[in-house]
ZATI-51360 format. One line per field, with one value per residue: x negated, y, z negated of N, C-alpha, C, O in turn. Coordinates in steps of 0.2 Angstrom, whole numbers, plus 2048, in hexadecimal, padded with zeros to 3 digits. Example, Ala and Ser with C-alpha at 12.3 -4.5 7.8 and 13.67 -1.06 7.14 Angstrom:
<pts>
neast = [7BE_7C0] $
nnorth = [7E4_7F5] $
nup = [7D9_7DD] $
caeast = [7C2_7BC] $
canorth = [7EA_7FB] $
caup = [7D9_7DC] $
ceast = [7BE_7C0] $
cnorth = [7F0_800] $
cup = [7D9_7D9] $
oeast = [7B9_7BD] $
onorth = [7EF_806] $
oup = [7D6_7D8] $
</pts>
This chain:
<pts>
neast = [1F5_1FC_1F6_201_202_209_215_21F_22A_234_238_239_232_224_220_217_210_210_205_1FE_202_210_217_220_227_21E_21F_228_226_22D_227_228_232_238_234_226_218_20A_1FE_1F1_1E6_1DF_1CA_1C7_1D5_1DC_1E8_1F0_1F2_1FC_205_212_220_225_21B_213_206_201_1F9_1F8_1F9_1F9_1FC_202_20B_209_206_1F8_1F2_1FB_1FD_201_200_206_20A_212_20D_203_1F6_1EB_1DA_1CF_1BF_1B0_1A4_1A6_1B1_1BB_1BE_1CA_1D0_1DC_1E9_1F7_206_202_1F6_1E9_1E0_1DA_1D0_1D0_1CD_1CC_1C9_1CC_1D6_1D9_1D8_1CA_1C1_1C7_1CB_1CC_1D6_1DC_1E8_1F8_1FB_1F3_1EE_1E7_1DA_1C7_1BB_1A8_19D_193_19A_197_19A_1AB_1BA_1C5_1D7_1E0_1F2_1EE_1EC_1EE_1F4_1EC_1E0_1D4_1CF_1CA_1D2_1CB_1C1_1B4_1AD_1A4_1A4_19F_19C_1A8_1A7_1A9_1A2_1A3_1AF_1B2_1B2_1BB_1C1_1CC_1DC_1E6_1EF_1E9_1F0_1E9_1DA_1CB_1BD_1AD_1A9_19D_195_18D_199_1A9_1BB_1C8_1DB_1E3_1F0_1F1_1F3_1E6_1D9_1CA_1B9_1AE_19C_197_18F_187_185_194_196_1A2_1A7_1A4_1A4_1AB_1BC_1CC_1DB_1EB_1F3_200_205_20E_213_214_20C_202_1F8_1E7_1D9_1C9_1C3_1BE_1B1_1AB_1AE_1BA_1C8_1D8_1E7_1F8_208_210_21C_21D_215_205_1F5_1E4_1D3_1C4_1B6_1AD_1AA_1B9_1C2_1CE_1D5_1E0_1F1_1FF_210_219_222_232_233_228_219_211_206_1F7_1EC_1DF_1DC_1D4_1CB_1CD_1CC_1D0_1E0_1EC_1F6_203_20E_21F_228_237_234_22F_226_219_20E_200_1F5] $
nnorth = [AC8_AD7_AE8_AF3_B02_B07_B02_B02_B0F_B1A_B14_B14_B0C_B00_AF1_AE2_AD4_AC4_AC0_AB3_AA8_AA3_AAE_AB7_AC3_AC9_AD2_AE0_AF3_B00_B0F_B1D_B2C_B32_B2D_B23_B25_B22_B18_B0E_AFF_AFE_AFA_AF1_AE8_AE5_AEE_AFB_B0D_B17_B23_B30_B3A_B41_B48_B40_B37_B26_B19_B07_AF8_AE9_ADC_ADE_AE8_AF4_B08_B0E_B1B_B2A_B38_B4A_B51_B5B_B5E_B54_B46_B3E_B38_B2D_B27_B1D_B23_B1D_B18_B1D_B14_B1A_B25_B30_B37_B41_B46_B4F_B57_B66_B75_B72_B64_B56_B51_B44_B3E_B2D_B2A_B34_B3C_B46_B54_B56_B5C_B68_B69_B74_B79_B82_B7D_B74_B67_B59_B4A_B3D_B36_B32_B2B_B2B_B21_B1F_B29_B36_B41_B43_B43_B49_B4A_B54_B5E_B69_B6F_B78_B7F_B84_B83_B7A_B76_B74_B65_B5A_B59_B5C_B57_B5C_B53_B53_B60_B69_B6D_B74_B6A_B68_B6F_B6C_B63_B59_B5D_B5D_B61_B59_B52_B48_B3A_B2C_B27_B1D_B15_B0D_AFC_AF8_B02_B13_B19_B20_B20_B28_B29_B30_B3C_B3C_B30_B28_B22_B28_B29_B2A_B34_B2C_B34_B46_B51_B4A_B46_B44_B34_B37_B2B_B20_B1C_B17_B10_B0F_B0B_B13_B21_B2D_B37_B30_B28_B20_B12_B0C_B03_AF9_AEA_ADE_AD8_AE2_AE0_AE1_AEC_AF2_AF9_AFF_B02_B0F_B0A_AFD_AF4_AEB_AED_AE7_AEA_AE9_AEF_AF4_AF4_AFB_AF5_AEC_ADF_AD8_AD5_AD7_AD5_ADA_AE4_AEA_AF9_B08_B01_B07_B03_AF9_AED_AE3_AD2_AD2_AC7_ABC_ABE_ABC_ABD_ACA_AD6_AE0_AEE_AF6_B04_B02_AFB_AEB_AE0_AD9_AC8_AC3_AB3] $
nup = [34C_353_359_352_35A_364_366_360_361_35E_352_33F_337_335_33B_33B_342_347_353_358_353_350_353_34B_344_335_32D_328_323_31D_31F_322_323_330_342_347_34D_34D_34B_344_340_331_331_329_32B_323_31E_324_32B_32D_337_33A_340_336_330_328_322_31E_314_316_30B_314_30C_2FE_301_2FB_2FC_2FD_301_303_30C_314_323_329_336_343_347_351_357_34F_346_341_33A_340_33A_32B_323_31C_322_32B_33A_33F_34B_355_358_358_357_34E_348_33C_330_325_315_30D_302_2FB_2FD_303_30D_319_322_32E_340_34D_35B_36A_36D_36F_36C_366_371_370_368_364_35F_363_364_359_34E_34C_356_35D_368_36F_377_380_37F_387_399_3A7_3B5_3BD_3B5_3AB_3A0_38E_38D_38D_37C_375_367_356_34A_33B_33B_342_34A_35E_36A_377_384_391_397_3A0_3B1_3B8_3BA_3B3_3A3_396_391_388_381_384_37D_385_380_381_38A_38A_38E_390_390_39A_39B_3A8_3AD_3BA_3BD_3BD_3B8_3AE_3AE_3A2_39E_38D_385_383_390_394_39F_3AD_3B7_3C9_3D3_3CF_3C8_3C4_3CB_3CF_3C7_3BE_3B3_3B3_3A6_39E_38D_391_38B_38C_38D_38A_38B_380_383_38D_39D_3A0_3A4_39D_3A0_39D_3A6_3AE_3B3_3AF_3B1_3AD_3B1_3B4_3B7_3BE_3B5_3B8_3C7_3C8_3D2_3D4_3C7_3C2_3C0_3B8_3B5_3AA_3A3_3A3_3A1_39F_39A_38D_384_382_37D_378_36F_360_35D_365_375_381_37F_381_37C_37E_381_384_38A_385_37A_377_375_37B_37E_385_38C] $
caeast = [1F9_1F9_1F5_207_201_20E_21D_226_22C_238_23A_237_230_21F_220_211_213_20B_203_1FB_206_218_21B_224_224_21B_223_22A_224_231_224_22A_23B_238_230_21F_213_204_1FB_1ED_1E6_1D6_1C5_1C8_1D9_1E1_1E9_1F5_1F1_201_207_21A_222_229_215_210_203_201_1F3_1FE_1F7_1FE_200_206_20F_207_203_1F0_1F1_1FF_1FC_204_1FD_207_20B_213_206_202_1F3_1E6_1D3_1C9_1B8_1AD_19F_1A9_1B9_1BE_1BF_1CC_1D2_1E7_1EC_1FE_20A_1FE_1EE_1E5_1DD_1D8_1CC_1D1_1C7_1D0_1C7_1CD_1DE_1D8_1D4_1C1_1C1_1CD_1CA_1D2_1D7_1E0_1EE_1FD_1FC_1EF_1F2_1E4_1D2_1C5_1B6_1A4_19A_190_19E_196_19F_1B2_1BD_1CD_1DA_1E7_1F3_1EB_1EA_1F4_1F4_1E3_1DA_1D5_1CA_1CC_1D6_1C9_1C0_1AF_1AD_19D_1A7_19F_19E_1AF_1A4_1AD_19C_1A5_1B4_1B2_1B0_1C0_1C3_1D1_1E4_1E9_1EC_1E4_1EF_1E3_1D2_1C8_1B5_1AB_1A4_192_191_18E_19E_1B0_1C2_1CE_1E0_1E5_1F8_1EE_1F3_1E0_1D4_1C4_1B4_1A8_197_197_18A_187_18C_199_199_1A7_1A3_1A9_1A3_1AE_1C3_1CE_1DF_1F0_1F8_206_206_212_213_215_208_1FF_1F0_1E3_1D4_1C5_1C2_1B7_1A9_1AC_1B1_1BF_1CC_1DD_1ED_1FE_208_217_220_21D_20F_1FE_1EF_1DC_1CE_1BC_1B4_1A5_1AD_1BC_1C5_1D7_1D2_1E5_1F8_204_217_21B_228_237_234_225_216_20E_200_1F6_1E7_1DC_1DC_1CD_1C8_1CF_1CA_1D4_1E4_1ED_1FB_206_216_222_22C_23D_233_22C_21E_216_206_1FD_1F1] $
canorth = [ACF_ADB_AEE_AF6_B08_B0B_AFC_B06_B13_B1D_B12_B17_B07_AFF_AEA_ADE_ACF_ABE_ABF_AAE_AA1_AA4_AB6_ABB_AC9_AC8_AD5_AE9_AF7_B06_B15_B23_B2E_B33_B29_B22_B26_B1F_B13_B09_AF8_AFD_AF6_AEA_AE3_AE5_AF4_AFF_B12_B19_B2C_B32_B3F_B42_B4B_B3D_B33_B1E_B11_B05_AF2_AE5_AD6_AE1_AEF_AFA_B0B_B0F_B22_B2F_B3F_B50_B55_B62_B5E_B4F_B42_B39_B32_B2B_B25_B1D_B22_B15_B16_B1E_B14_B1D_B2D_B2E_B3B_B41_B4B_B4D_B5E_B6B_B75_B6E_B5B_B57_B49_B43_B37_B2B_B2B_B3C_B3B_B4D_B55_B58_B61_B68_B6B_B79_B7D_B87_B78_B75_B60_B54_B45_B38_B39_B2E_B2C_B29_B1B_B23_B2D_B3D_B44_B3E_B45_B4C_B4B_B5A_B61_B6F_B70_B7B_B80_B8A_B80_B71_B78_B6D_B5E_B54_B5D_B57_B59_B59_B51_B58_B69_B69_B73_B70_B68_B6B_B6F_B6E_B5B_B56_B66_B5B_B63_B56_B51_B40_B36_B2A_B26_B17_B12_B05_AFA_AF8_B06_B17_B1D_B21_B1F_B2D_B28_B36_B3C_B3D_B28_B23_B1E_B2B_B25_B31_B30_B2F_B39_B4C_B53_B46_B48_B3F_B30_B38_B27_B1A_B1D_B10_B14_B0A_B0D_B19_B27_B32_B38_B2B_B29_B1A_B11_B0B_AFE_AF4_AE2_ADE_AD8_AE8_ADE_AE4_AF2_AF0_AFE_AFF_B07_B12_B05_AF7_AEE_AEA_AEA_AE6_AEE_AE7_AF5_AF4_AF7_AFE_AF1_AE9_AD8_AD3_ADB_AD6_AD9_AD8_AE6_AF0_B01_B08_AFE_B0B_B01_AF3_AEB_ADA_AD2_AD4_AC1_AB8_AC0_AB8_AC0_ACF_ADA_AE6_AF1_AFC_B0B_AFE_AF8_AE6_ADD_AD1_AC6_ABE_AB1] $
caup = [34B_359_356_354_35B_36B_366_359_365_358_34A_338_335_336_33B_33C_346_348_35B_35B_353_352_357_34A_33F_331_326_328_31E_31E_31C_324_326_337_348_346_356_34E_345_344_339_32D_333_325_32F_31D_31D_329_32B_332_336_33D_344_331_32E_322_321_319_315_311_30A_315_308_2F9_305_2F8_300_2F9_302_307_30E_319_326_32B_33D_347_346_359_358_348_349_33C_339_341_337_324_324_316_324_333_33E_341_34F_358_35A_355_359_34B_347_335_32F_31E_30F_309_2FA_2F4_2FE_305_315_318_327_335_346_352_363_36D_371_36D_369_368_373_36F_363_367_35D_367_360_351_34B_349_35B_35F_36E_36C_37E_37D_385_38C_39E_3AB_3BC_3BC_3AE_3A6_39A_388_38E_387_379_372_360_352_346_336_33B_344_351_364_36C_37E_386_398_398_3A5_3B3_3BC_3B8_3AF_39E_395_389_384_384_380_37B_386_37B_380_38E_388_391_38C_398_39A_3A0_3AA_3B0_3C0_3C0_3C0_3B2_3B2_3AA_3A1_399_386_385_385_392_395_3A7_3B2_3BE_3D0_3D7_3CA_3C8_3C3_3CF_3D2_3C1_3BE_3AD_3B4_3A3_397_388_391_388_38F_387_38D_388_37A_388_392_3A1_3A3_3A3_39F_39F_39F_3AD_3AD_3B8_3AC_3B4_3AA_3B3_3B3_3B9_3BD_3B2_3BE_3CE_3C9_3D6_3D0_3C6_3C3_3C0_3B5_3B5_3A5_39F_3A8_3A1_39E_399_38B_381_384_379_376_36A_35F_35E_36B_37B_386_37D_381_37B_383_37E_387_385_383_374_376_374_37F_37A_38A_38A] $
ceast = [1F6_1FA_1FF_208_207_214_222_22C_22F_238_236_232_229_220_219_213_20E_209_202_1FE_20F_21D_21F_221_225_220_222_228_228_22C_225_233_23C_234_229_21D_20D_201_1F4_1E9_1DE_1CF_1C6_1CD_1DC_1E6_1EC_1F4_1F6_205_20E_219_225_220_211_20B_201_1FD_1FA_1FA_1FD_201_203_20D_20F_206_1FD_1F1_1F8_1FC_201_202_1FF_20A_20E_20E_206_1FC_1ED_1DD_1D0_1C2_1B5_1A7_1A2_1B0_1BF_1C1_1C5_1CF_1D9_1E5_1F4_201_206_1F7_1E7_1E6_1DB_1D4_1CF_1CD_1CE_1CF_1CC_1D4_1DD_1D6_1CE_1BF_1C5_1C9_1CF_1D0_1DD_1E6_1F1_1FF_1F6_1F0_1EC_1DD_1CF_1BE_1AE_19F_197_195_19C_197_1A7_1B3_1C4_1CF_1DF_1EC_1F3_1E9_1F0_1F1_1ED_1E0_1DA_1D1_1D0_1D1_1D4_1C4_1BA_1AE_1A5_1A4_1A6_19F_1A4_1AD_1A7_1A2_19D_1AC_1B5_1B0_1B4_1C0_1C8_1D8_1E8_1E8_1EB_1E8_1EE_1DE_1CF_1BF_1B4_1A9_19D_191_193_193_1A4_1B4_1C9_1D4_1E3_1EE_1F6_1EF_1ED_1DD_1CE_1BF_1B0_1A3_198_192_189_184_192_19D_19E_1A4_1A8_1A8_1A9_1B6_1C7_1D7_1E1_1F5_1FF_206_20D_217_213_20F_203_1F8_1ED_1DB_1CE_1C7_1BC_1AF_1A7_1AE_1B3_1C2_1D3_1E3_1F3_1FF_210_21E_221_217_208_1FA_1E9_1D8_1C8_1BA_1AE_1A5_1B3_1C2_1CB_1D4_1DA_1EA_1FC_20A_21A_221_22C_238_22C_21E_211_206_1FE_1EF_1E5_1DB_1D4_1C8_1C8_1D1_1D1_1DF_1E6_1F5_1FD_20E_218_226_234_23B_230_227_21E_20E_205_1F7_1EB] $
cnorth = [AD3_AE3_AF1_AFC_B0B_B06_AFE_B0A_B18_B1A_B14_B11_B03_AF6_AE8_AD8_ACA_ABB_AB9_AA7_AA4_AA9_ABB_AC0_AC7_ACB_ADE_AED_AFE_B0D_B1B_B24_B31_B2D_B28_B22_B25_B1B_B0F_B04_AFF_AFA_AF1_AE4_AE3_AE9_AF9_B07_B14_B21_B2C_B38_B43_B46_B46_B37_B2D_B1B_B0E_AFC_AED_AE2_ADA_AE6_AF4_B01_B0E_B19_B26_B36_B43_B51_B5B_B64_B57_B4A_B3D_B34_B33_B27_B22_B20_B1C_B14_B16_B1A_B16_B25_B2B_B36_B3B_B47_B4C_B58_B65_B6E_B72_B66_B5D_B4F_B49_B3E_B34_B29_B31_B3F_B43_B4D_B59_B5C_B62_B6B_B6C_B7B_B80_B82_B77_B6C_B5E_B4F_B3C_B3C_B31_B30_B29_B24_B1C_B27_B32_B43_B3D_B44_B46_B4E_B4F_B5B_B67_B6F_B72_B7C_B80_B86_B7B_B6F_B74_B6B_B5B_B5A_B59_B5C_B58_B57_B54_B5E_B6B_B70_B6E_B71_B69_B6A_B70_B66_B57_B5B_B63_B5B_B5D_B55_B47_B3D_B33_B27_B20_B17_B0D_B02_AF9_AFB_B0D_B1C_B1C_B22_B24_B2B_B2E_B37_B3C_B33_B25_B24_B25_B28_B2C_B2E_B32_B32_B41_B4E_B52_B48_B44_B3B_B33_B32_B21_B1E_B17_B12_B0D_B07_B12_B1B_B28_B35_B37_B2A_B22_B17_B0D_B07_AFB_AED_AE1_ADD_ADD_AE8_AE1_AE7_AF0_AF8_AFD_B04_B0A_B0E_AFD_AF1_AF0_AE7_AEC_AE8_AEB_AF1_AF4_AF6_AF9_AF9_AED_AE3_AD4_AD9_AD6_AD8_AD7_ADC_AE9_AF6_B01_B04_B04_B08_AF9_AF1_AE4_AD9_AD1_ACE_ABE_ABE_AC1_AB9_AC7_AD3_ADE_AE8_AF6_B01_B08_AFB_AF0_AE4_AD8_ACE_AC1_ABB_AB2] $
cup = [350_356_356_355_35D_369_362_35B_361_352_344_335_338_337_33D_33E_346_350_35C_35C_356_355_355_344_338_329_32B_325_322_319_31C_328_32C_33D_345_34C_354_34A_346_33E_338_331_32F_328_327_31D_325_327_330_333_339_33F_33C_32B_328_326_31D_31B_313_311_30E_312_303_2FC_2FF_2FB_2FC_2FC_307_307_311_31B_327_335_33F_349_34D_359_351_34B_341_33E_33D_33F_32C_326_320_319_328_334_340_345_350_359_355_355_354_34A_341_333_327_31B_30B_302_2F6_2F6_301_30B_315_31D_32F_33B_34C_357_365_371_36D_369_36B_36A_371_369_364_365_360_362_35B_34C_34B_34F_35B_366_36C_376_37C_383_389_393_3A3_3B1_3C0_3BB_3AC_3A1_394_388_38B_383_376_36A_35C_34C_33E_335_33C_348_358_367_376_380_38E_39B_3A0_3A8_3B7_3B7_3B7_3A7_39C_390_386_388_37F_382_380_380_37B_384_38A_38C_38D_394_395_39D_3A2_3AB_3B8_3C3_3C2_3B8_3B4_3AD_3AA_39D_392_382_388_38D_394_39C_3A8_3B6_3C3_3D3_3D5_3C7_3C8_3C4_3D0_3CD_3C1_3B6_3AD_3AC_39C_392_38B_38E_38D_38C_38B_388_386_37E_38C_398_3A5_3A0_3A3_39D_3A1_3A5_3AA_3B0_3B5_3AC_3AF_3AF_3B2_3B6_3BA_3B9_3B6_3C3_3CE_3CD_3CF_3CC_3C6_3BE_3BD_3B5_3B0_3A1_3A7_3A7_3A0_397_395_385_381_380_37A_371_367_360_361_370_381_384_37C_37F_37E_37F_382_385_384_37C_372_376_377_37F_382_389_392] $
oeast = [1F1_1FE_202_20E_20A_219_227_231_22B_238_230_22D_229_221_216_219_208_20B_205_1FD_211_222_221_21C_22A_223_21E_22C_227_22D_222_236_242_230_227_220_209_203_1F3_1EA_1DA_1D1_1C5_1CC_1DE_1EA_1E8_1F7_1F5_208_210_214_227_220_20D_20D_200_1FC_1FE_1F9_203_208_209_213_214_204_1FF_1F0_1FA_1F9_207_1FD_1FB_20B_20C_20B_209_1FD_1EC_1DC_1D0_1C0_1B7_1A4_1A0_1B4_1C5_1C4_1C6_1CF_1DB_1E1_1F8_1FE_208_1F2_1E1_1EB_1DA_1D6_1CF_1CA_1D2_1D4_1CE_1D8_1E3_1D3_1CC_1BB_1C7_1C4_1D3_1CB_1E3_1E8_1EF_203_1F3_1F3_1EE_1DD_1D2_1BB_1AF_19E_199_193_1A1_196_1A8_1AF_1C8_1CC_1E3_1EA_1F6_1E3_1F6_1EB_1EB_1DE_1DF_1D0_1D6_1D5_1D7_1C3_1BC_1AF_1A1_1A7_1AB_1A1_1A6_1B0_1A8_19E_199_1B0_1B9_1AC_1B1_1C0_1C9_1D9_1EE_1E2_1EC_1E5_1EF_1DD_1D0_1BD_1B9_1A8_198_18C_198_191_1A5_1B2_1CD_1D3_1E5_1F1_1FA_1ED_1EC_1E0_1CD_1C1_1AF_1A4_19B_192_18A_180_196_1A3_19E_19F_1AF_1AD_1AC_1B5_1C6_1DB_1DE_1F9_201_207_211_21D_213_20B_201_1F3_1EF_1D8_1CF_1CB_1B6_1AA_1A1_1AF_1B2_1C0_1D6_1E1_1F4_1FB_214_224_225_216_207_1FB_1E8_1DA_1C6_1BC_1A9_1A2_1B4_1C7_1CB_1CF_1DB_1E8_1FB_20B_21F_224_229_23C_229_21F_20E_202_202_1EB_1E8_1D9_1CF_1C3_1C3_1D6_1D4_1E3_1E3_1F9_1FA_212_213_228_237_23F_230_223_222_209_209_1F3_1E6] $
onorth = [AD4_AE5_AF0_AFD_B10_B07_AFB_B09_B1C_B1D_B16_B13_B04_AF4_AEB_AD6_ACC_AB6_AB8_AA3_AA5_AA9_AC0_AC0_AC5_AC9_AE0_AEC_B01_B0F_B1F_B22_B31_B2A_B2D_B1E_B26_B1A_B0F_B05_B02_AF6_AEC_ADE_ADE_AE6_AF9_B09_B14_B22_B27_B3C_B49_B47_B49_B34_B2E_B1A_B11_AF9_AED_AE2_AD9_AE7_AF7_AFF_B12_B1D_B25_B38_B40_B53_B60_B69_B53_B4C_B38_B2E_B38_B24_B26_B1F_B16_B0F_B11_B1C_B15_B29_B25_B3B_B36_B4B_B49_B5D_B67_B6A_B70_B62_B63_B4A_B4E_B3B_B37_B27_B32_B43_B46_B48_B5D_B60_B5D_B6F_B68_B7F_B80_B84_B79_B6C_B60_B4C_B36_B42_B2C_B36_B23_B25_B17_B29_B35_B48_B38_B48_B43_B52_B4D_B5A_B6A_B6F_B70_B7A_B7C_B83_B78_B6A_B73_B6C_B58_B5F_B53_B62_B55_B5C_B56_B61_B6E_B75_B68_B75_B6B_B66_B75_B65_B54_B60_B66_B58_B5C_B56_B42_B3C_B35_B26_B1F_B18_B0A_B05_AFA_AF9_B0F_B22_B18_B23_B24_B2A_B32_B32_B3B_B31_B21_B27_B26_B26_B30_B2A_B38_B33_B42_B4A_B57_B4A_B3F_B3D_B33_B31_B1E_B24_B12_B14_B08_B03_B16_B16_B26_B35_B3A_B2A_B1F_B1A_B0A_B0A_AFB_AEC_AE2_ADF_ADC_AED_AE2_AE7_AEE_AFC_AF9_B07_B07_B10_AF8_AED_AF6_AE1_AF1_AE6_AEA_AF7_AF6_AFB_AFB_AFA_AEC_AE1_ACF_ADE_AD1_ADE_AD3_AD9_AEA_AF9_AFC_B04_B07_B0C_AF4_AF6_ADF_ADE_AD0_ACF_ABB_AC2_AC5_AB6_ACB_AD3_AE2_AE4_AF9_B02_B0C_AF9_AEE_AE7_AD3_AD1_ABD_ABD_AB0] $
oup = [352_351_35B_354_35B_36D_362_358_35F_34D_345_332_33E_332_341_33C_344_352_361_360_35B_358_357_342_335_324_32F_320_327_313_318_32C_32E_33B_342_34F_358_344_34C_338_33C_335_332_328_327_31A_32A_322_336_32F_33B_33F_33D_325_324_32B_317_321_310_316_30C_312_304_2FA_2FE_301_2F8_2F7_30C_302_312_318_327_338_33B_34E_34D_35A_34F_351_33C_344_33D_341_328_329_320_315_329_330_341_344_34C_35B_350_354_356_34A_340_335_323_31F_308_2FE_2F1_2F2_300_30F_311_31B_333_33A_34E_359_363_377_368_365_370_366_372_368_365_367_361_35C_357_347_34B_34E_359_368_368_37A_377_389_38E_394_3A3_3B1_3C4_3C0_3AB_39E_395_383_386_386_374_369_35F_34A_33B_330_338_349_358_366_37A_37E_390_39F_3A5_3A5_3BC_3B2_3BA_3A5_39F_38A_380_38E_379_388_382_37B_377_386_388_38D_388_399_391_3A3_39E_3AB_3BC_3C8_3C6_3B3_3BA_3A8_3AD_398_391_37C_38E_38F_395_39F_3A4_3B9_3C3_3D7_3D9_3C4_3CB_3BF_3D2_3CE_3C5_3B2_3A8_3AC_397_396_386_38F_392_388_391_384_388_37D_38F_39B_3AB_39A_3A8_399_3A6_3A8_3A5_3B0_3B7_3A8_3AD_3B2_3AE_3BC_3B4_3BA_3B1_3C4_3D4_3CB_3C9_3CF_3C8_3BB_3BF_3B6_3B1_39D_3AC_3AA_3A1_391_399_382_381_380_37C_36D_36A_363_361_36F_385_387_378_383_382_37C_385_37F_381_378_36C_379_377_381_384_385_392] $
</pts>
C-alpha cells in the first residue's frame, strides 16, 4: 500500500491500493463532502487519519471501514502529523492562522498554536516530539520572518521564527532519518538543509538544485537509509539526490503534469512511489 497523501487531488474519496502485487485498489472509503488535501496511515498501518477541505477530520479502520474518531476543526485541513512518540496525538493545520493538536482518546483539542499567517503549508515533528515545525505562507518582498516556525509542543510557545530569511515559501519539510537535520522544499526550486537542533541554522555550503516548485505543493522524502533524497518536480520529472553531496544520483520521467508527492516504501527500499497533479500513481522498482 503506498501513502495516499498528494493522489487524491479533489476527490471526496479516500482509496487504498495494493503497491506490491497486483496494483489494484483495495477498497474506497467515501468520508468526506468536500476535497481531501490530507491524510496519513496510523503508526500501526491499520488505520487512515484523513482531513478535507469540508473542515472534518477521520480515523477511519481499514478492514471494518468503521470510523474510530470524527472531529471539526474549523478551517480547511492541508496538512496532518502524527505524534511520534504519543500516537494517540497529531497535529492539523491548513487555511488558517491557527494549528491544533488533538487526543484521540478524548476526541478533543489539547492545544492550539498561533501565528500571524494566513495557512499552514506543512508540520513536521523533530525526532522526540517535544519541538515540531510548522511552514506558512508568510513571506513577502521585505521578510521571510515565520516561513518555517519552530514550536515547544506542550507549551504551544513559538521556540523561533527567524529559522529560513530567504523570500520564499516552503511547502514541505522532511526528517533525515539518522542526521539530526531536516529538508525544506523551497519555491526558490532548490531543496535547503537545516540543523534539527536549536538554533536550526541553514547549510550555506549543501543545496539540492535542478527541480522545478514553481508553486505546486511538491513533497519531498529521504530514504529509509538516508542515502538519498528524492522529489517530485513541477515538469513531471522525479529525481534523486546523493544526500551527502547534494550531486544528481538519477531522473526519472515519469508523469506529464506536475509530479507532487513522492515516497519509499516503508519495507522494501528499493520501491518508490510517485503521484501527479493529473492524478495517477506510479510504483517504481
Amino acid at each position: 500500500m503506498v501513502d495516499p497523501c498528494q493522489a487524491w487531488g479533489w476527490m471526496r474519496a479516500c482509496k487504498v491500493w495494493n503497491a506490491v502485487d497486483s496494483g489494484s485498489c483495495l477498497q474506497t472509503y467515501f468520508l468526506h463532502s468536500e476535497a481531501v488535501r490530507a491524510a496519513r496511515w496510523s503508526p500501526c498501518g491499520r488505520r487512515i487519519l484523513s482531513g478535507g477541505f469540508d473542515f472534518a477530520l477521520h480515523l477511519t479502520d481499514l478492514e471494518t471501514g468503521t470510523q474510530l474518531f470524527s472531529g471539526q476543526s474549523g478551517f480547511r485541513i492541508t496538512t496532518l502529523k502524527f505524534h511520534p512518540r504519543d500516537h494517540s496525538l497529531f497535529v492539523c493545520g491548513g487555511f488558517s492562522s491557527e494549528m491544533k493538536a488533538w487526543d484521540l482518546r478524548t476526541s478533543k483539542v489539547v492545544r492550539s498554536y498561533k501565528a500571524t499567517v494566513q495557512q499552514t503549508l506543512d508540520v513536521l515533528f523533530l525526532r522526540e516530539g517535544t519541538e515540531f515545525l510548522s511552514s506558512t505562507d508568510a513571506s513577502s518582498r521585505d521578510s521571510a520572518d515565520r516561513t518555517i516556525i519552530a514550536w515547544d509542543f506542550r507549551s504551544a510557545a513559538k521556540i523561533s521564527n527567524q529559522i529560513f530569511h530567504e523570500r520564499y515559501t516552503c511547502p514541505s519539510l522532511t526528517l533525515h532519518p539518522r542526521e539530526p537535520v531536516f529538508l525544506a522544499q523551497t519555491n526558490g526550486n532548490y531543496l535547503a538543509l537545516f540543523s534539527a537542533v536549536w538554533p536550526y541554522r541553514m547549510s550555506r555550503r549543501r543545496r539540492y538544485e535542478g527541480h522545478k516548485v514553481e508553486g505546486y505543493s511538491v513533497g519531498c522524502e529521504c530514504s529509509p537509509d538516508g542515502d538519498l533524497l528524492v522529489t517530485g518536480s513541477a515538469d513531471g520529472r522525479i529525481l534523486m539526490y546523493s544526500f551527502r553531496t547534494a550531486s544528481r544520483a538519477r531522473t526519472l520521467h515519469g508523469h506529464t503534469q506536475a509530479c507532487v508527492g513522492t515516497t519509499f516504501h516503508p519495507v522494501l527500499p528499493s520501491m518508490l512511489a510517485t503521484c501527479s497533479w493529473e492524478g495517477d500513481i506510479k510504483i517504481w522498482h
